[in-house]
N, C-alpha and C positions, 0 to 999 in steps of 0.2 A: 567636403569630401568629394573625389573627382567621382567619376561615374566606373572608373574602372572597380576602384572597391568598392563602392555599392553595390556591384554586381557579384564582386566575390562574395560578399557579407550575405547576400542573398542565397546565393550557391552554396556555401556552406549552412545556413540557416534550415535549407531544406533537404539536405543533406542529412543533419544532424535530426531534422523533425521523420526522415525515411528509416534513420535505422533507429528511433527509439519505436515506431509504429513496428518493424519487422522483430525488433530484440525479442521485446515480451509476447507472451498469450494473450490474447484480447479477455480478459477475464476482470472478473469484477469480486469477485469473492475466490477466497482459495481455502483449504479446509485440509489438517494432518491429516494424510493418509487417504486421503479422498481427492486429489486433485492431482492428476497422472503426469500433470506438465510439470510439476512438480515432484518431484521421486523421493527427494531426498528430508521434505518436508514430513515424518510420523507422529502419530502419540506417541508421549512418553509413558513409561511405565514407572513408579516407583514401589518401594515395598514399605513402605509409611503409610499412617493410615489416611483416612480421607480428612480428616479434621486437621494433621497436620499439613497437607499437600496444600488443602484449600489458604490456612494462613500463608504457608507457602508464597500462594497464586495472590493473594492481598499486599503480599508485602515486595514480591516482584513489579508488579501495577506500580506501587507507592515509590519502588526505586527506579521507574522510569517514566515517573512525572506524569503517566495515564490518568485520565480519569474514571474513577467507577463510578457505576450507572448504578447497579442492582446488582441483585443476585436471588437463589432462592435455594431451597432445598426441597429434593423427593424422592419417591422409594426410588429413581435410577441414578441418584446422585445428586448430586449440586451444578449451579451456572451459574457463573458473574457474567457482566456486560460490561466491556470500558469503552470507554472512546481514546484513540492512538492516536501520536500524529508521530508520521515516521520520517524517513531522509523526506521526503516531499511535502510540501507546504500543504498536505492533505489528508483529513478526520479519515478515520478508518472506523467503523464501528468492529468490536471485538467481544466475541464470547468463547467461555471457556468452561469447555464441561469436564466434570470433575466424577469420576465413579471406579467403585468396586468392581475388578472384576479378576478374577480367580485368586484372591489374596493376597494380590496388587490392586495400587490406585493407576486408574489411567485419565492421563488427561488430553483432551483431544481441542484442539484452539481452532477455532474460523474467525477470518478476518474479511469483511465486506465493504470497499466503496462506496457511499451512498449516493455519491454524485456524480461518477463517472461511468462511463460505457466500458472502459478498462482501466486498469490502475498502473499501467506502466511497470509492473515489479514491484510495487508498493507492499501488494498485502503478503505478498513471501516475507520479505523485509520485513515487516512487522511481527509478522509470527515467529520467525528468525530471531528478532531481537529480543521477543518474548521470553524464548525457550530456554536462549539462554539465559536469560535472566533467572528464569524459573530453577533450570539449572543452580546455578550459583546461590541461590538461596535453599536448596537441599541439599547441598553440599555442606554448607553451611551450620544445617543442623545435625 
């Protein structure tokens, strides 16, 4: 390879590493409705019960090859935890709270990096692709 494109491949290299550092939020976790760089990320609201939302939330998990961790139940609702791996060759730990509230289920999803100082866009994308999921399977029913 001569030196002229080494130098190009270089120049583009960091180039390409300058706008993926300025694209995203330097953030490490992002949370519906809680995370402003994000606007368009909410809780959903359904009007099903909690029991059905939660299979729901298990069988969205199952159709996008997640892993579940746990879960539990208490007087504020229910949590699972999965673990995601989204467009990026990178775990994302995942929970998802599940609760009654004014005779609607709401469900509120955070998604966390564990190993990174930011995630590039990653945990939008994962809740993104969650949601819809989630979607699709109450629609469903």
């Amino acid at each position: 390879m001569d030196r002229a494109v080494r130098w190009l491949l270089v120049i583009v290299v960091l180039a390409a590493a300058a706008w993926a550092v300025l694209r995203w939020p330097h953030l490490d976790t992002v949370e519906t409705g809680r995370t402003p760089e994000y606007p368009e990320l909410q809780p959903r609201d359904y009007s099903a019960s909690e029991a059905q939302v939660s299979r729901a939330v298990r069988a969205a998990l199952n159709a996008l090859g997640w892993q579940f961790v746990g879960g539990g139940r208490g007087p504020g609702g229910s949590e699972v935890q999965a673990r995601a791996r989204g467009t990026l060759p990178l775990e994302s730990e995942v929970s998802i709270r599940i609760q009654r509230v004014g005779g609607r289920t709401r469900v509120i999803v955070r998604s966390r990096s564990p190993n990174l100082p930011w995630d590039l866009g990653e945990n939008a994308r994962v809740i993104e692709k969650f949601l819809a999921a989630l979607d699709a399977q109450m629609t469903a029913r």
